[in-house]
N, C-alpha and C positions, 0 to 999 in steps of 0.2 A: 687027355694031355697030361705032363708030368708035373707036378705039384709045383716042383723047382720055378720051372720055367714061367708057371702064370705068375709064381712071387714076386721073378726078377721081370715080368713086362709090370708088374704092379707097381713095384717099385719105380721103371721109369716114367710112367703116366705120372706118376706124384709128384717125380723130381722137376719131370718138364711142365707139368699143370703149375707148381707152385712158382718155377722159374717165370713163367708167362704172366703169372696174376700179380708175382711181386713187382716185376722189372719191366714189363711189358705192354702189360695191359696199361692204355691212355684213360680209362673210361671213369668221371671220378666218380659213379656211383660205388668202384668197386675198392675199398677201403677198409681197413681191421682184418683181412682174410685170412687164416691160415689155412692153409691145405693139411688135415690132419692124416687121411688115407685114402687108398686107389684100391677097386677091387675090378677084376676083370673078370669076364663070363671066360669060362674053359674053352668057347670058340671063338676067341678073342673079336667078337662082336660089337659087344658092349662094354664101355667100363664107366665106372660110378665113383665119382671123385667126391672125399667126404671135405666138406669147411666147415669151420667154426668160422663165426663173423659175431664179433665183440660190438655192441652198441645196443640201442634198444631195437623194437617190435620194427619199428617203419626204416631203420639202419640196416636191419637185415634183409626187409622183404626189398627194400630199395638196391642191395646188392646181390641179392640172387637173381634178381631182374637185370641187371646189369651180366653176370655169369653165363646167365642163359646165354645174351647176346652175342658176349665172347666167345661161347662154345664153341664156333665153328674156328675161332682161331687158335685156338688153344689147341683143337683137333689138328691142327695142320703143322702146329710145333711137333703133335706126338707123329704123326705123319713123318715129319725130315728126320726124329731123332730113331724109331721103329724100322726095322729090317723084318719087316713082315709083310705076308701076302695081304691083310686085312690090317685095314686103322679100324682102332675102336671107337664107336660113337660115343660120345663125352658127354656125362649127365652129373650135374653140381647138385648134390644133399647137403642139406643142413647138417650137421654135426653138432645135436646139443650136447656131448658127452663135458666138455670143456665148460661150460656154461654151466652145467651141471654140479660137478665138481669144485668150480668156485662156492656155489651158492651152498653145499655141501659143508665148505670149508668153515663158510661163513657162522651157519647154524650152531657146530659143532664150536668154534671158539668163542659167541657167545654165552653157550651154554658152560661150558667151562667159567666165562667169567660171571657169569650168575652161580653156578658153585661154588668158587673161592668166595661170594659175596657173601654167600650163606654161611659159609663156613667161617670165616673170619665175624662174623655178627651173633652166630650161635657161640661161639671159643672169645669171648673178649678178654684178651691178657691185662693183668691188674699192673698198674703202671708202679715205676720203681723197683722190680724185681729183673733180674737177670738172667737174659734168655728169652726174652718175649721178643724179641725180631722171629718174624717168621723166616721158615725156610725156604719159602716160595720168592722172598724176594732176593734177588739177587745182587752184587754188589755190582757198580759200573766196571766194565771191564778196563785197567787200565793197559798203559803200551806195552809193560813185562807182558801180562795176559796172552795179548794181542799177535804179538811176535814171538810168543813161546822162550822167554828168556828173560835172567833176571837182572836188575838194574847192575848190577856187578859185571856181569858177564859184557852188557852191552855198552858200561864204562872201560873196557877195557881193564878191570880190575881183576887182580886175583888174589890168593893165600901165598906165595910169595912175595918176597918185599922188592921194591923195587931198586935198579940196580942205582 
């Protein structure tokens, strides 16, 4: 079957799976869901809807249990929105890529701020000399900053004088 075609049924299993579990679905175990991707077998048999679900251990297995249950409804969305001879049978994965990547995130910006700790604790500037602000810190951003414009401008002032 042509590439194109399984993309664009993958893509609708996604749009309508997500539509279902955001707007649809009553069940409250099913909560935090994002629908991140749809993959369908090339005989459009099967397809494998990937979530991420934000919360802890028993928040997640608590709404995959809930998904399961859905499944058949959610298969019956992709059913009315599908112009195909075959609905695909609808199976919800976990999706740790998102969870992942947070925790990723996390690692990585504390080690960062364990390096500037070190590095400001090894480099201690002799107080009274000029130039010891570091360059890491930066000033608060004021409103010129903020809206790319300077207090003149945004007084209506200019280099002309006024009439």
């Amino acid at each position: 079957m042509k590439s194109h075609r399984l993309a664009r049924v993958s893509e609708v299993v996604r749009e309508t799976a997500a539509n279902a579990i955001l707007f649809e679905i009553k069940d409250p175990r099913v909560k935090n869901v994002t629908v991140t991707r749809a993959e369908v077998s090339a005989d459009l048999q099967h397809a494998k809807v990937f979530v991420s679900v934000m919360g802890s251990e028993k928040q997640q297995s608590l709404t995959m249990h809930g998904l399961k249950s859905a499944a058949a409804y959610v298969q019956t969305k992709i059913a009315d929105r599908l112009t195909s001879r075959y609905v695909p049978h609808v199976t919800f994965i976990l999706d740790e890529g998102v969870k992942k990547s947070i925790e990723i995130a996390r690692i990585i910006r504390e080690e960062n701020e364990r390096l500037e700790a070190d590095r400001g604790a090894a480099n201690p500037a002799p107080e009274g000399e000029p130039g010891t602000d570091t360059p890491e810190s930066d000033p608060e951003p004021t409103d010129e900053a903020e809206h790319g414009q300077t207090t003149e401008a945004a007084e209506g002032t200019t280099d002309r004088p006024k009439p």
